[in-house]
C-alpha atoms as a printed R data frame, in Angstrom:
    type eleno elety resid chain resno        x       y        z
1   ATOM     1    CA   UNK     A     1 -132.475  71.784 -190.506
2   ATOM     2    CA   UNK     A     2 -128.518  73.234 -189.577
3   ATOM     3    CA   UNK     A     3 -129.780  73.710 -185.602
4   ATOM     4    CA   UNK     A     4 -130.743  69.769 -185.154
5   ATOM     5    CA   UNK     A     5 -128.341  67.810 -186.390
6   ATOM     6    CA   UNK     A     6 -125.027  69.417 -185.620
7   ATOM     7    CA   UNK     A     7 -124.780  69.629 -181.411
8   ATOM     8    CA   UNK     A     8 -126.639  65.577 -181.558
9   ATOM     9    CA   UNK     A     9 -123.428  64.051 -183.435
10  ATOM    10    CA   UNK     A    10 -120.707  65.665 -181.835
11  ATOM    11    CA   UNK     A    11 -121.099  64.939 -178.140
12  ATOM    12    CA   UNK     A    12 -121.580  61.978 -178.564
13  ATOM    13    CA   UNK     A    13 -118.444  60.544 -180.515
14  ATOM    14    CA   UNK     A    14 -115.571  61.943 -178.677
15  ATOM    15    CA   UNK     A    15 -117.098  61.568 -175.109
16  ATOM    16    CA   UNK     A    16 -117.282  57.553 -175.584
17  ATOM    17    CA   UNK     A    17 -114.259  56.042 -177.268
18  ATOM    18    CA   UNK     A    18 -111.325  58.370 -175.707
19  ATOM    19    CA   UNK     A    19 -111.963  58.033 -172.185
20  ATOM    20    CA   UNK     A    20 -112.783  54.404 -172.228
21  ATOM    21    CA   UNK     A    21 -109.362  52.882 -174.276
22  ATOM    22    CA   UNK     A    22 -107.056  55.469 -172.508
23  ATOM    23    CA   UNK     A    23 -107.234  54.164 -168.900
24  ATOM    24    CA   UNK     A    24 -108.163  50.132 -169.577
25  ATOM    25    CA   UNK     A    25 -104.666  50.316 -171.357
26  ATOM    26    CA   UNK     A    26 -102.372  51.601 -169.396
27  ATOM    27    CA   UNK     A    27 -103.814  50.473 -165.777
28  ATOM    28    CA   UNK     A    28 -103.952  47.149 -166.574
29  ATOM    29    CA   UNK     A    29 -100.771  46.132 -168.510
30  ATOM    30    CA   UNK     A    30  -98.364  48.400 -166.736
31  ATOM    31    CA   UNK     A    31  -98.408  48.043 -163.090
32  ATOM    32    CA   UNK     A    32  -98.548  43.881 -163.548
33  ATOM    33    CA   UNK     A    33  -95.379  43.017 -165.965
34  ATOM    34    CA   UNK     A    34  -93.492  45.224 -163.886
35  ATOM    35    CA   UNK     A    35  -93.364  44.189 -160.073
36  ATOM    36    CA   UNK     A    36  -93.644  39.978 -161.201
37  ATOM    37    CA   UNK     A    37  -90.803  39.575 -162.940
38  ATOM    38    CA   UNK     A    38  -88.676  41.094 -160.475
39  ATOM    39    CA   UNK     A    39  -90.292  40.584 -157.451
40  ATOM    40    CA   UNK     A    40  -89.909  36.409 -157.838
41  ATOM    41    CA   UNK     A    41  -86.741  35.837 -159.769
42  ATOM    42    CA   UNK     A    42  -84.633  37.877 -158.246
43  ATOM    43    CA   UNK     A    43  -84.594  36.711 -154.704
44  ATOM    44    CA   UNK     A    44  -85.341  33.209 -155.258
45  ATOM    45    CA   UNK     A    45  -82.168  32.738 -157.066
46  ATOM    46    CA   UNK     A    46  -79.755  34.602 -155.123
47  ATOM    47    CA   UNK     A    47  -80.080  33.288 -151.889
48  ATOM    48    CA   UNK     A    48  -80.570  29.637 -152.613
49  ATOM    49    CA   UNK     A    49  -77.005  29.295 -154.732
50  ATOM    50    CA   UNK     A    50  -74.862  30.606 -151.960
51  ATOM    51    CA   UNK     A    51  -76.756  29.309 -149.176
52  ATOM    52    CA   UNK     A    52  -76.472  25.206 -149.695
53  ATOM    53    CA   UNK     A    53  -73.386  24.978 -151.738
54  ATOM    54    CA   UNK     A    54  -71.399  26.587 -149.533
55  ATOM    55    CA   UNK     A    55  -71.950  25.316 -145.877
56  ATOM    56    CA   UNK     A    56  -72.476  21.614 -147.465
57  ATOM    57    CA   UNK     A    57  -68.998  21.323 -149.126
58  ATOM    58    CA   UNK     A    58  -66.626  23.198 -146.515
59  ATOM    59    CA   UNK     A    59  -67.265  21.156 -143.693
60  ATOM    60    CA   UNK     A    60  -67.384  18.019 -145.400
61  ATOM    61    CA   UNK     A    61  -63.830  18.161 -147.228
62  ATOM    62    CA   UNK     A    62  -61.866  19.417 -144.064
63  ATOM    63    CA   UNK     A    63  -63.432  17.026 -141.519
64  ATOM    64    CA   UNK     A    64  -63.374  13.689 -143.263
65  ATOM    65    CA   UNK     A    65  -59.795  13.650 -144.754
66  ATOM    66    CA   UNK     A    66  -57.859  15.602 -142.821
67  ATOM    67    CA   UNK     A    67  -58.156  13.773 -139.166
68  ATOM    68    CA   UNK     A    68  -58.435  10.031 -140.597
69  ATOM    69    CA   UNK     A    69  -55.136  10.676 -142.159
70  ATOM    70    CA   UNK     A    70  -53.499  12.240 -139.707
71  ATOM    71    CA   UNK     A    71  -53.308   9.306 -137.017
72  ATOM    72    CA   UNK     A    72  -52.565   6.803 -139.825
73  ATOM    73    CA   UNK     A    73  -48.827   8.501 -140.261
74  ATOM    74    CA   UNK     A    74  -47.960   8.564 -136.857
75  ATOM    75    CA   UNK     A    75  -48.575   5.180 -135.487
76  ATOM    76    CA   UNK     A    76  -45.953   3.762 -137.823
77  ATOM    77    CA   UNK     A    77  -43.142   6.444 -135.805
78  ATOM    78    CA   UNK     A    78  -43.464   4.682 -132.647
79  ATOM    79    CA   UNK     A    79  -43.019   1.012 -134.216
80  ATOM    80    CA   UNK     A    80  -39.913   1.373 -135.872
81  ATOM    81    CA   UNK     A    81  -38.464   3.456 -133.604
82  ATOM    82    CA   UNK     A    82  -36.800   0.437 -131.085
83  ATOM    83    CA   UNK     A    83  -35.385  -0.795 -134.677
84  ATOM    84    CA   UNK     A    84  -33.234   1.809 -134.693
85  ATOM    85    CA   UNK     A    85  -31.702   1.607 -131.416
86  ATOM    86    CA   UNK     A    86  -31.109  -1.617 -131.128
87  ATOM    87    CA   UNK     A    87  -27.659  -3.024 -130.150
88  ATOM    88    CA   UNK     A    88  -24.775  -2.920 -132.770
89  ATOM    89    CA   UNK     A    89  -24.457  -6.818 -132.279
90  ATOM    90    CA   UNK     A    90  -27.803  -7.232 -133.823
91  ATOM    91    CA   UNK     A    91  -30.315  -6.109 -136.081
92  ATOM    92    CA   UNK     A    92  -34.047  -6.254 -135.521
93  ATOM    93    CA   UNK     A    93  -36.876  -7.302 -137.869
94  ATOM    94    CA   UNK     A    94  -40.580  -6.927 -137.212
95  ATOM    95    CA   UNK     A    95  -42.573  -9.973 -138.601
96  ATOM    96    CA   UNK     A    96  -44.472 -13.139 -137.014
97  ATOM    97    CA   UNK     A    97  -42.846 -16.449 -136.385
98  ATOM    98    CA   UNK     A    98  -44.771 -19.558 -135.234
99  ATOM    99    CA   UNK     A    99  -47.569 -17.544 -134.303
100 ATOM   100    CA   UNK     A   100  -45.860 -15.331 -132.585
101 ATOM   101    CA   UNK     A   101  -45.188 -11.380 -133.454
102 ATOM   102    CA   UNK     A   102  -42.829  -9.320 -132.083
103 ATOM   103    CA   UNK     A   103  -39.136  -8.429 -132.744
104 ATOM   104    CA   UNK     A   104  -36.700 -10.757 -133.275
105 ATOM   105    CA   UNK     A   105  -32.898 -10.681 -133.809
106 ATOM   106    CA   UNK     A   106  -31.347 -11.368 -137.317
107 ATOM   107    CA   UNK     A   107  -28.581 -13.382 -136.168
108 ATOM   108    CA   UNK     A   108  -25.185 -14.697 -137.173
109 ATOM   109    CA   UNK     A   109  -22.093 -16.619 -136.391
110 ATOM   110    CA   UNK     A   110  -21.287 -14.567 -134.177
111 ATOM   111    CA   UNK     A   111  -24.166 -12.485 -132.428
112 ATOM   112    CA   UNK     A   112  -26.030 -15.232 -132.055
113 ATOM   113    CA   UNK     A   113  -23.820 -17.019 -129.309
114 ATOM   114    CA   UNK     A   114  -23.998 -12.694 -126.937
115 ATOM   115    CA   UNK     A   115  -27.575 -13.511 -127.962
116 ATOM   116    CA   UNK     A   116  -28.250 -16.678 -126.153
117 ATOM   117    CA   UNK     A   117  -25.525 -16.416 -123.380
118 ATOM   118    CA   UNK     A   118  -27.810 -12.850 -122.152
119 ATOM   119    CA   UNK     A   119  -30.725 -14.787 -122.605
120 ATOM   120    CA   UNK     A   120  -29.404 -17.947 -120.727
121 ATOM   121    CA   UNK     A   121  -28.247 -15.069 -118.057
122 ATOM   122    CA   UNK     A   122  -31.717 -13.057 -117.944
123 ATOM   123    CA   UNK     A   123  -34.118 -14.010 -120.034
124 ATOM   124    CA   UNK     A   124  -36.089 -11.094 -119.669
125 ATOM   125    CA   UNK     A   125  -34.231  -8.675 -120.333
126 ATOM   126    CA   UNK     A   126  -32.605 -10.489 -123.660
127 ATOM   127    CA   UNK     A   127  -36.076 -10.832 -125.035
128 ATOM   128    CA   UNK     A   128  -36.614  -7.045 -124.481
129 ATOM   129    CA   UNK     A   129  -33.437  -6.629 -126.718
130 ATOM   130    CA   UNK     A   130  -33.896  -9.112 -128.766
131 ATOM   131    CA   UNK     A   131  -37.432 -10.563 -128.979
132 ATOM   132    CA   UNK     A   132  -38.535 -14.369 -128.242
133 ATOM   133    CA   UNK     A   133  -35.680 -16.456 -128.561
134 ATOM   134    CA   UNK     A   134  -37.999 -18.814 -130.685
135 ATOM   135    CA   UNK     A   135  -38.846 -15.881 -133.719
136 ATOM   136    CA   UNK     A   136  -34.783 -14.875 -133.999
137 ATOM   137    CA   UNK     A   137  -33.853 -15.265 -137.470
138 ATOM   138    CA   UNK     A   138  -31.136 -17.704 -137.525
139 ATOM   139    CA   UNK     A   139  -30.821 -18.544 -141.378
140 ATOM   140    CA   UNK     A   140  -27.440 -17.247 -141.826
141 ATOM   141    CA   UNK     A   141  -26.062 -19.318 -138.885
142 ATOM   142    CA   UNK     A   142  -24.052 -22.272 -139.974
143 ATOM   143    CA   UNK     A   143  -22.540 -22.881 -136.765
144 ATOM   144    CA   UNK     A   144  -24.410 -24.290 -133.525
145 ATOM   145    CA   UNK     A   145  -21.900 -26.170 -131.705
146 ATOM   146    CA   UNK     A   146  -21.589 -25.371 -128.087
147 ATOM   147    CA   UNK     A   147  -24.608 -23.191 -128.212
148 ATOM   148    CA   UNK     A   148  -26.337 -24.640 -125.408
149 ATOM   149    CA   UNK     A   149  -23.551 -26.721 -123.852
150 ATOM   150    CA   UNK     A   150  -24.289 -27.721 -120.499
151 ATOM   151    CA   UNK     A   151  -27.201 -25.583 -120.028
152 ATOM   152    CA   UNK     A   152  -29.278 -27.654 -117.357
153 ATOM   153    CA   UNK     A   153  -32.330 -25.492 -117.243
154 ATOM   154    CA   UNK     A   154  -32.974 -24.284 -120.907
155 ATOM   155    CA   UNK     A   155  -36.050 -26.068 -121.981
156 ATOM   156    CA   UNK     A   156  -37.671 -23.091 -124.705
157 ATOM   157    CA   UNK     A   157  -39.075 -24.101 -127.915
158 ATOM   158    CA   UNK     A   158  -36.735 -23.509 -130.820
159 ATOM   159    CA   UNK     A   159  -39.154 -25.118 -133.378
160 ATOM   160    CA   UNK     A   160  -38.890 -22.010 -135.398
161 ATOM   161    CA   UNK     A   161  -35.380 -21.532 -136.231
162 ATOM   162    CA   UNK     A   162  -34.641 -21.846 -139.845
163 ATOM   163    CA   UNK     A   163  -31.223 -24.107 -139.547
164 ATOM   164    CA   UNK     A   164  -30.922 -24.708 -143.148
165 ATOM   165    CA   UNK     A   165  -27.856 -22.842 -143.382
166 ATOM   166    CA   UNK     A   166  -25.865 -25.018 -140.437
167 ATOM   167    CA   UNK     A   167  -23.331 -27.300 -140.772
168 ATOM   168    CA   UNK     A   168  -22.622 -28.574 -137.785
169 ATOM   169    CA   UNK     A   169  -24.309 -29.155 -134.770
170 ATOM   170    CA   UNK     A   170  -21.810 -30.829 -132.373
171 ATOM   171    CA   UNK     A   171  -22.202 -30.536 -128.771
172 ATOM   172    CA   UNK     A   172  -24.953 -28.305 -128.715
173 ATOM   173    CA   UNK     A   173  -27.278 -29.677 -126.253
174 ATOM   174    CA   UNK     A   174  -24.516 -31.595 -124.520
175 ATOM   175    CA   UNK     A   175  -24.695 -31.649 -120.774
176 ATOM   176    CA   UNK     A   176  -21.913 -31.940 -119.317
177 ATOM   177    CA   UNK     A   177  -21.714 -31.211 -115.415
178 ATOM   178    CA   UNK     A   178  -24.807 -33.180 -115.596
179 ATOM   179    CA   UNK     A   179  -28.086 -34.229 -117.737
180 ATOM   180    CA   UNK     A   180  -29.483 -31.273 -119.970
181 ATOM   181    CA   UNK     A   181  -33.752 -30.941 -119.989
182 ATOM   182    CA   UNK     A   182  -34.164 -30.076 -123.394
183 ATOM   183    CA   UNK     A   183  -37.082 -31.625 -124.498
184 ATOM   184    CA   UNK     A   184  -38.657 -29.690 -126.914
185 ATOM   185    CA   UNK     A   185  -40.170 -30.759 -130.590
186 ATOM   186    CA   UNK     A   186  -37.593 -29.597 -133.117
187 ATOM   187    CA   UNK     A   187  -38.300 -32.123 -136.042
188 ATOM   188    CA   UNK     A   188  -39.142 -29.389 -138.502
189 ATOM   189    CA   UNK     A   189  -35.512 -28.164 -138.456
190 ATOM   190    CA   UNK     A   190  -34.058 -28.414 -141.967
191 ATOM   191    CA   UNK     A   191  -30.604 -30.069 -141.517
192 ATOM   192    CA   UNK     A   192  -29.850 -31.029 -145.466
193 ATOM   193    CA   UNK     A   193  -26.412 -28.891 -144.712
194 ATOM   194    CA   UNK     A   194  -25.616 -30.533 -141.803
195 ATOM   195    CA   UNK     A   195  -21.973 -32.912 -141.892
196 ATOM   196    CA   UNK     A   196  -21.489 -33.292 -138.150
197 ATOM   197    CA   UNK     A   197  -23.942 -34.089 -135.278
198 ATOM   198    CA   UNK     A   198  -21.563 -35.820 -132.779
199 ATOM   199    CA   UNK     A   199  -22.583 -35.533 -129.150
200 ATOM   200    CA   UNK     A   200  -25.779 -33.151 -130.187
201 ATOM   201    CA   UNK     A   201  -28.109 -34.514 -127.465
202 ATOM   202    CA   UNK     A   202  -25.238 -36.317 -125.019
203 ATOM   203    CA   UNK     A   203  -26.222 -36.650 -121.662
204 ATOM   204    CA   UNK     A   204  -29.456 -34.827 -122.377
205 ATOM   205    CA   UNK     A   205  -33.269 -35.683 -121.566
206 ATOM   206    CA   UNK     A   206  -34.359 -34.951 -125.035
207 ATOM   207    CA   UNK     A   207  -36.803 -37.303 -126.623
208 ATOM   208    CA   UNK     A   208  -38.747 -36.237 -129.877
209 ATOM   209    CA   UNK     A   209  -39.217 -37.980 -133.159
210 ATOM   210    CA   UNK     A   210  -36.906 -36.628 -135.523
211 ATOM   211    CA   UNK     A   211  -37.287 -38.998 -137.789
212 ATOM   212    CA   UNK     A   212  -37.992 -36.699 -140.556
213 ATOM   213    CA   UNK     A   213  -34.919 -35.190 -140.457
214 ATOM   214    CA   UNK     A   214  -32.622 -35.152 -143.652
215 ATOM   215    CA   UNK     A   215  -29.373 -36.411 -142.539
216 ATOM   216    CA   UNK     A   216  -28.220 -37.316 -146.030
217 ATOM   217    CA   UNK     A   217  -25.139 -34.996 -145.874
218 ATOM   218    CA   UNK     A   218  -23.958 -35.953 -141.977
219 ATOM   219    CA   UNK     A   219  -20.823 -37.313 -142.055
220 ATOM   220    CA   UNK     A   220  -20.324 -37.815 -137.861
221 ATOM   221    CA   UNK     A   221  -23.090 -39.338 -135.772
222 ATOM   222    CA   UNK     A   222  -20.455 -40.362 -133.293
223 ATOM   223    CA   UNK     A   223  -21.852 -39.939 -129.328
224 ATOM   224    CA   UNK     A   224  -25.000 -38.293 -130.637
225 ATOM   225    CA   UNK     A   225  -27.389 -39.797 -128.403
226 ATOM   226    CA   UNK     A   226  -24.696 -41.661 -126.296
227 ATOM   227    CA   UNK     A   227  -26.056 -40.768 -122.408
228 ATOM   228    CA   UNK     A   228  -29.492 -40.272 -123.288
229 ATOM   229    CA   UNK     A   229  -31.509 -42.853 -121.756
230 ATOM   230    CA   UNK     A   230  -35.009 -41.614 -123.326
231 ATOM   231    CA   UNK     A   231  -34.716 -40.898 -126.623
232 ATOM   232    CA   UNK     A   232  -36.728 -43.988 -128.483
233 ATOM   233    CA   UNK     A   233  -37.622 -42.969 -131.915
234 ATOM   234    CA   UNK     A   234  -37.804 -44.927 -135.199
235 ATOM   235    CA   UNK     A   235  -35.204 -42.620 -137.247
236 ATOM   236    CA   UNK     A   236  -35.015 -45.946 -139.303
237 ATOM   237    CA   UNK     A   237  -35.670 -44.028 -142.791
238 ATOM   238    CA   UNK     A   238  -32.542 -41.964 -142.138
239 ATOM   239    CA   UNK     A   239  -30.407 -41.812 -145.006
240 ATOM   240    CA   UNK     A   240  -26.968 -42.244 -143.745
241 ATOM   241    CA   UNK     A   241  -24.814 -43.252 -146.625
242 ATOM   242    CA   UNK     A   242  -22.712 -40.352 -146.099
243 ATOM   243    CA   UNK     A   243  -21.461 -41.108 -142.383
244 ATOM   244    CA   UNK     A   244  -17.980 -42.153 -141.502
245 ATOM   245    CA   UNK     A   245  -18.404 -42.298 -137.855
246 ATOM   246    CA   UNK     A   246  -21.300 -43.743 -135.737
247 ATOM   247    CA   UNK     A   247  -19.240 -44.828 -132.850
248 ATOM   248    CA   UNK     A   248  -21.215 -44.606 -129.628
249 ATOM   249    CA   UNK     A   249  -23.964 -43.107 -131.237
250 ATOM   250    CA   UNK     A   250  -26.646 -44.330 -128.826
């Protein structure tokens, strides 16, 4: 009975169940945790950050902004430069007149009569000093007699000249060695202020309709259009209760 049953029962126990759990274990679970976690995370992550956020945003800040703005600030330099050397007799103003842009003088009084005597002179050169004659800003003239007195050739628009600031306008297109050619359309002038237009247009060519002209303040038509054999214009609704003096006024 002892020599049978004891070597059958103990061979057989220990041989099965300790080698088989031992190695299933540890093989298996071990070696595949280990290398997946680091293997993918780790350089997936890294490189993608610092490779497209960085290239992307450097070139894109410095290349846009930096040269638009830079040839914006300049191009103003150049423009105002002339302003400042301009002559001491006159000022110059950038801004369009009648459709026309350029520089123009801001005149006065005084300037204004250097002004058109250069430009009567050499008209190409005063309008490289001073701009087109027709875009000067003449608002704070109140004095025009005599501007263009007996100048036979000068036929430039002057539509543009803001006269609302002159009182008199004696003798300005007044020919006098012979017959002025002015002949240009000058009825938008404001002349409100105006109190004497004797001998404006005498012995001139000029022929426009004026008629909208407010003469309500004139005081001295006298010889305005005396020697002026074309001017025919109804200036019938001209108020003229203020005039002391028509003689010879056609």
């Amino acid at each position: 009975t002892p020599a049978t049953l004891a070597p059958t029962k103990s061979p057989t126990t220990p041989a099965t169940l300790a080698p088989t759990k031992s190695p299933t274990t540890s093989v298996t679970v071990a070696p595949t945790k280990s290398p997946t976690t680091p293997a993918t995370l780790a350089p997936t992550k890294s490189p993608a950050t610092p490779a497209t956020l960085a290239p992307t945003k450097s070139p894109t800040t410095s290349v846009t902004v930096a040269p638009t703005k830079l040839p914006t600030t300049p191009v103003a330099t150049p423009t105002n430069s002339p302003t400042t050397g301009a002559p001491t007799i006159s000022q110059v103003a950038e801004g369009p007149c009648c459709n026309v842009t350029g520089s123009a003088l801001v005149a006065d009084d005084n300037n204004i009569r250097i002004a058109v005597n250069e430009y009567l002179n050499d008209a190409s050169s005063a309008m490289a000093t001073y701009g087109p004659i027709n875009c000067w800003d003449t608002s704070r003239v109140t004095n025009m007699s005599d501007l263009f007195f007996d100048s036979l050739l000068f036929n430039d628009p002057l539509g543009c000249w803001n006269t609302s600031s002159v009182t008199t306008f004696r003798k300005m297109f007044y020919g006098d060695s012979s017959r002025t050619r002015y002949n240009q359309d000058i009825s938008s002038w404001d002349t409100s202020s105006a109190i004497d237009m004797s001998f404006m247009f005498f012995k001139s060519w000029f022929n426009q309709n004026i008629q909208s002209w407010d003469v309500s303040s004139v005081k001295d038509m006298s010889n305005m259009f005396a020697n002026t054999p074309l001017f025919n214009h109804n200036i019938s609704s001209w108020q003229v209760s203020s005039v002391v003096t028509m003689e010879k006024t056609f």
